[in-house]
N, C-alpha and C positions, 0 to 999 in steps of 0.2 A: 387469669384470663385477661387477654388485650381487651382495651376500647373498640366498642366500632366506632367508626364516621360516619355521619348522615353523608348521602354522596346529594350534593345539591343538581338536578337537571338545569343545565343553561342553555336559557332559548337563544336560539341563534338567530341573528338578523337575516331577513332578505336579502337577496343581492339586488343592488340597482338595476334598474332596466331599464332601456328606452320606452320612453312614454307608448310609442305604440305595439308595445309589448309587454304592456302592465298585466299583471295577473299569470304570468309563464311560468311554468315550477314544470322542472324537470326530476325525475328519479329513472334509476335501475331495479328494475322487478329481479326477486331471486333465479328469474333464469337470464339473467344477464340481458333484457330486453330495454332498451330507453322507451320510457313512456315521460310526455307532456301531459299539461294540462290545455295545452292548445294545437291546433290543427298545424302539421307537419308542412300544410302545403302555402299557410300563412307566413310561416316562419321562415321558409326560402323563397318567398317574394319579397319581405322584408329583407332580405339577405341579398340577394339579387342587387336591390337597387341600393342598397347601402355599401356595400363592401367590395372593395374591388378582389377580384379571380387575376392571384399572382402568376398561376401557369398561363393564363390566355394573356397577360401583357408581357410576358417572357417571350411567349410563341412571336407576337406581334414585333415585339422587339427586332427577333432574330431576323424576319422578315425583311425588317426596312434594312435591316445588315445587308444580308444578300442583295436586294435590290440594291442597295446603293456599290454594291462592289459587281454588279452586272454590268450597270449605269460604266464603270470606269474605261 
């Protein structure tokens, strides 16, 4: 007969978070659903003002394109 191994459990660290989203733990329930541990509507107003929306400065971009080749 082979040995078994004790299989040892390793706790995994937290990932860092911005200070005003201490306490955030996300998971996937067995129906494939994200659940937090915090309100969904908190989390994209933190998101809002922190992170810039690469499609709206793309859009913006394009914009001052065209106006500036109306302008010509």
């Amino acid at each position: 007969m082979s040995k078994r191994t004790n299989k040892t459990t390793k706790i995994k660290p937290k990932p860092r978070v911005h200070s005003e989203l201490s306490g955030l733990e996300v998971s996937i329930n067995p129906f494939g659903e994200i659940q937090s541990s915090m309100n969904i509507e908190r989390i994209n107003k933190f998101l809002d003002e922190n992170v810039d929306d690469k499609k709206l400065l793309e859009k913006e971009e394009k914009e001052r394109i065209r106006n500036a080749k109306k302008k010509k």
